[in-house]
N, C-alpha and C positions, 0 to 999 in steps of 0.2 A: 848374431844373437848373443855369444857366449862372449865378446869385447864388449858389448855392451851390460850386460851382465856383470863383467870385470872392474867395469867403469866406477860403480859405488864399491864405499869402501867396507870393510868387513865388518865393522861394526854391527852395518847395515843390516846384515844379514843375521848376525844374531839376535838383534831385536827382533827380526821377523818371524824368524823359527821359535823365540820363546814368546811371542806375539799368540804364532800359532798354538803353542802349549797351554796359554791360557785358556783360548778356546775352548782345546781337548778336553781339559783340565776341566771346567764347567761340565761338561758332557759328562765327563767319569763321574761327577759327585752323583750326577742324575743318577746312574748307571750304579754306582755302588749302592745309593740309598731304597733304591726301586725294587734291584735283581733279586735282592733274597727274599721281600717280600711279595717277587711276583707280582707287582704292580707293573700296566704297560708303560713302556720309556715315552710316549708319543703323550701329548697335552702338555696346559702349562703346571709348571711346578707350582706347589702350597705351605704354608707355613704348616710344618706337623702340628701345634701345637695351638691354632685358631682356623686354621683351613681357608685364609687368605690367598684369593690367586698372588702369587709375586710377578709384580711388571717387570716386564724389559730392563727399566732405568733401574731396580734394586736387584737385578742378577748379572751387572759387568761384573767380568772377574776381578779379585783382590778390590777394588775400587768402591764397590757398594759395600761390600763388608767394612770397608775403612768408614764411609762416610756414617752408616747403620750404627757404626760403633759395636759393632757382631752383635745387633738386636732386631727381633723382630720390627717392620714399621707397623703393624697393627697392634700388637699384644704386647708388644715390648720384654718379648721373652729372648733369651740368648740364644744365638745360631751357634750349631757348632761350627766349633776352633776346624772340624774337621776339612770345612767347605776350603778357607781360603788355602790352609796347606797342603792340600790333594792339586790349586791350581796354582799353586807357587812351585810344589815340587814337578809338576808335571812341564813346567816353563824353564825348570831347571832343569829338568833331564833330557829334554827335545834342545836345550843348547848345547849341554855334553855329548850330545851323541852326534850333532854336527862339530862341536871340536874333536871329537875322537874320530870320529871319519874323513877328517882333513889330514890326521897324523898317521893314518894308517900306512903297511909297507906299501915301495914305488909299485908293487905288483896290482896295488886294489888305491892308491891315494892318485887324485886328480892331477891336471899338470897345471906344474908350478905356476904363481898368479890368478889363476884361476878359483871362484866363490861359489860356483855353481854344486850342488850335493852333489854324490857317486850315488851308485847303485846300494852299496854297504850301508848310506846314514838309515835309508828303508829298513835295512834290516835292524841296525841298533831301534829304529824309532817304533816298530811294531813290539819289538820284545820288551821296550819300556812300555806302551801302553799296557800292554797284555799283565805285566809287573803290576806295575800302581792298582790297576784296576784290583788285583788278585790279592795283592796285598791289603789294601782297603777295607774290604767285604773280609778275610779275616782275620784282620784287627776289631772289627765291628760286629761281628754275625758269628766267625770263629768257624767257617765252609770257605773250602777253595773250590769254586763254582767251576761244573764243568762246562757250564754254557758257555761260560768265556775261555778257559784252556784249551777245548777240545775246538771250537773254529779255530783261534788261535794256533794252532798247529797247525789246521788244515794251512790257513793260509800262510803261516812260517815255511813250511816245505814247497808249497807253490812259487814262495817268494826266492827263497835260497839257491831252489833248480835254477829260478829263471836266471838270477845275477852268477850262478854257477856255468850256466851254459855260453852266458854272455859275455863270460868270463875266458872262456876256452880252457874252464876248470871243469871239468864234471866231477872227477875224482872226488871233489872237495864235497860230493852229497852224500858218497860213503863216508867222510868225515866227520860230518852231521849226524847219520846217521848213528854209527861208534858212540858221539860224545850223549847224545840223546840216553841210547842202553849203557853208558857207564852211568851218567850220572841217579836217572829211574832205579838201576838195577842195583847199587852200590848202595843208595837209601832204601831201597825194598829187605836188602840183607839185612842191611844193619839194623830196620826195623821188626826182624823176624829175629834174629838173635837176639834183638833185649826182649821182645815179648816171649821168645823159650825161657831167659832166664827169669824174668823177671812177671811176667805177667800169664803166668803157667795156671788154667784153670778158670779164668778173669776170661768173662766175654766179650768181643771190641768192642769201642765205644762207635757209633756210626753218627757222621754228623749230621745236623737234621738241615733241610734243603736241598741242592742236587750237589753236594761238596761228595765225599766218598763216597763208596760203591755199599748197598748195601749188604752184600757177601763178604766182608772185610772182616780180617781175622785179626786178634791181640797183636799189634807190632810194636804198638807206644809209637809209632810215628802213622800220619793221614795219610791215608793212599792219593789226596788230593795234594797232597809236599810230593809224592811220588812222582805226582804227572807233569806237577809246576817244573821239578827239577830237569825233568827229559825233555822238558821244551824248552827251557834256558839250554839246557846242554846240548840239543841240537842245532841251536845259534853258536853256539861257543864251539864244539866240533867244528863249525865251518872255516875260523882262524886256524884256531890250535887245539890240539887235544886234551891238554894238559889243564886248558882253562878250566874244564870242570872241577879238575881236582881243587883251586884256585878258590873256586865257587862255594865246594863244599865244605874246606878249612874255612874260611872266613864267614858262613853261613850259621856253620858250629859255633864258631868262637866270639862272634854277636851275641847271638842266641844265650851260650852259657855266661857271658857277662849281662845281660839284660834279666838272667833267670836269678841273682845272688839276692835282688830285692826282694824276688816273691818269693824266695826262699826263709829270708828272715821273718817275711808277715806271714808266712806259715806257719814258725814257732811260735804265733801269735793266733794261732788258731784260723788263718783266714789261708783259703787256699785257690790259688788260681790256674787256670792252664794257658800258658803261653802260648801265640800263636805265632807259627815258626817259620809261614810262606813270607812274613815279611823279612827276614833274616836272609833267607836263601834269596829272596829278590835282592835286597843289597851285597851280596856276595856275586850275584850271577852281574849286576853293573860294576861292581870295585875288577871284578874276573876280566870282564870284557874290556873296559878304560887302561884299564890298572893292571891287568896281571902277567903279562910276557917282564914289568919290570918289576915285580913282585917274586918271580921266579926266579929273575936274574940275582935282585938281591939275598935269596936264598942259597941261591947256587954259590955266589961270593963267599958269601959265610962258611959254607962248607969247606971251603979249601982251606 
């Protein structure tokens, strides 16, 4: 099975896995546009904006959007830009996570020749969906839904044990575990020190749908960036520990380049709140792809 498998070439298999992304990738748009309005995920989808069921033939991914010209075919109102880049990114992150889990160390990377996934691409390909999705919904809605975080974990830890054990690592679940409470607990502080200095007297803001908790206290940061980041960091614990750190420098430093715009249209009188779980989602994949040579080149520097 696995010579045969071997037989096509690699290409092959990256079209298939961002094949599959696409799919996904449709599914999430469902899923982000429905969850915060509590609408069930099951029936066909509709044009918001004339309540047109949409056929088969106008929901392939990227491809009807191209031929649609991103318009409605009844109303001829504009689809959001959101639909095709939720299944373009998702086609791109399901092939990164299969090129990163072919480069992984000899300890956890397949044998040589070999095209078939490891155990590991499951884990990068769960923490992308769980990503996108979350990121998505608060870009759009402005809640990092626990419907989707909290299975999300469950089944992240399910999944980790099992490639941990089958690994003849166990060790590496306390490692998960570690990176999970650094990274939660590192953003819970730092959100309680700025809201002692800074938001002293000022009631939380709680966000509305099932995103934060609603006993959440002034911290200036969501308790739902809290929970997103302990489950990136429970995946990132299970390489290395340090990836979280990784995660939440390059999470910050998005974030604060992406906030210089809405800063200036604030001395313009217009004020916006940033939303930060997408920040820390591209921090938690630059972490995991990227960051043992991220490190390194840091470490270089210092000498």
């Amino acid at each position: 099975m696995e010579n045969h498998m071997s037989a096509y070439p690699i290409w092959f298999y990256y079209l298939a896995v961002a094949g599959f992304g696409l799919i996904f990738g449709s599914f999430f748009n469902v899923v982000i546009y429905r969850l915060p309005k509590d609408v069930p995920l099951g029936g066909h989808s509709s044009c918001p904006e004339c309540g047109m069921t949409i056929r088969w033939y106008d929901n392939v991914p990227l491809l009807s959007y191209a031929i649609l010209k991103g318009r409605c075919r009844g109303c001829r109102k504009p689809i959001s830009l959101r639909y095709p880049l939720v299944e373009a990114m998702t086609a791109s992150l399901f092939a990164l996570a299969y090129w990163w889990s072919r480069g992984l160390t000899p300890t956890h990377a397949m044998p040589p020749g070999r095209h078939a996934v490891t155990p590991e691409f499951f884990i990068g390909l769960l923490m992308v969906c769980v990503l996108i999705i979350v990121s998505a919904v608060d870009f759009t809605d402005g809640i990092v839904p626990n419907r989707i975080v909290y299975p999300g974990l469950i089944a992240m830890i399910a999944l980790v044990t099992g490639v941990a054990l089958y690994r003849g690592q166990p060790g590496r679940i306390g490692l998960s575990l570690a990176g999970g409470a650094i990274g939660g607990g590192f953003l819970l502080a730092a959100g309680l020190i700025y809201g002692a200095i800074f938001l002293r007297g000022k009631p939380a803001e709680v966000e509305d749908g099932d995103g934060d908790d609603e006993n959440a206290i002034p911290t200036g940061i969501g308790m739902g960036d809290v929970k997103l980041i302990a489950f990136s960091g429970f995946v990132l614990g299970y390489f290395h520990w340090y990836l979280v750190t990784v995660q939440l420098f390059v999470g910050f430093l998005l974030g604060a380049l992406a906030s210089v715009p809405l800063l200036v249209l604030a001395r313009k009188g217009r004020q916006d709140k940033l939303p930060f779980a997408p920040f820390l989602s591209a921090g938690a994949v630059i972490a995991l792809v990227w960051g043992k040579q991220l490190v390194d080149i840091y470490l270089k520097l210092l000498r």
